[in-house]
Phi, psi and omega in degrees: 000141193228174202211120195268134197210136152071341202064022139282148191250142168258129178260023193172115167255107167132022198281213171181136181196192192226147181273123180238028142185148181206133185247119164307306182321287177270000174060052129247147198219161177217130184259154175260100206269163188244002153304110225254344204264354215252138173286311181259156168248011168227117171243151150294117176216171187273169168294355136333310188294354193280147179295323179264040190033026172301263188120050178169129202226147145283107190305146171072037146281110172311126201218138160264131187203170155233178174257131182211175203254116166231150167047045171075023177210165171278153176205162187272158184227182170035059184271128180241102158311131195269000000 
């Protein structure tokens, strides 16, 4: 089920996984999920996406997110450090 937030379409809410890599230089990451429900199990997401406006995560942080289609692709949004 998908959702409009923002005019972003959102797919999937409440998911949870671990950041299994993040480059400060460009502020990209890909969390590894732990969803069964999740088509990929690695999604990409910007340093935007984090919720408390830090711009900056530690691979192998537990993280609650959801997922929406940016830039031609799925990518993870709203990251809440677990």
């Amino acid at each position: 089920m998908s959702a409009l937030l923002n005019n972003v379409e959102v797919l999937f809410t409440e998911l949870v996984g671990i950041v299994s890599e993040f480059d400060e230089a460009t502020g990209l990451g890909t969390i590894t999920s732990d969803s069964a429900n999740e088509l990929e199990s690695v999604i990409p997401f910007h340093c935007i996406s984090i919720a408390d406006g830090t711009r900056t995560i530690s691979p192998g942080t537990r993280v609650r997110f959801e997922t929406a289609f940016r830039t031609k692709r799925v990518e993870a949004i709203n990251l809440v450090n677990l």
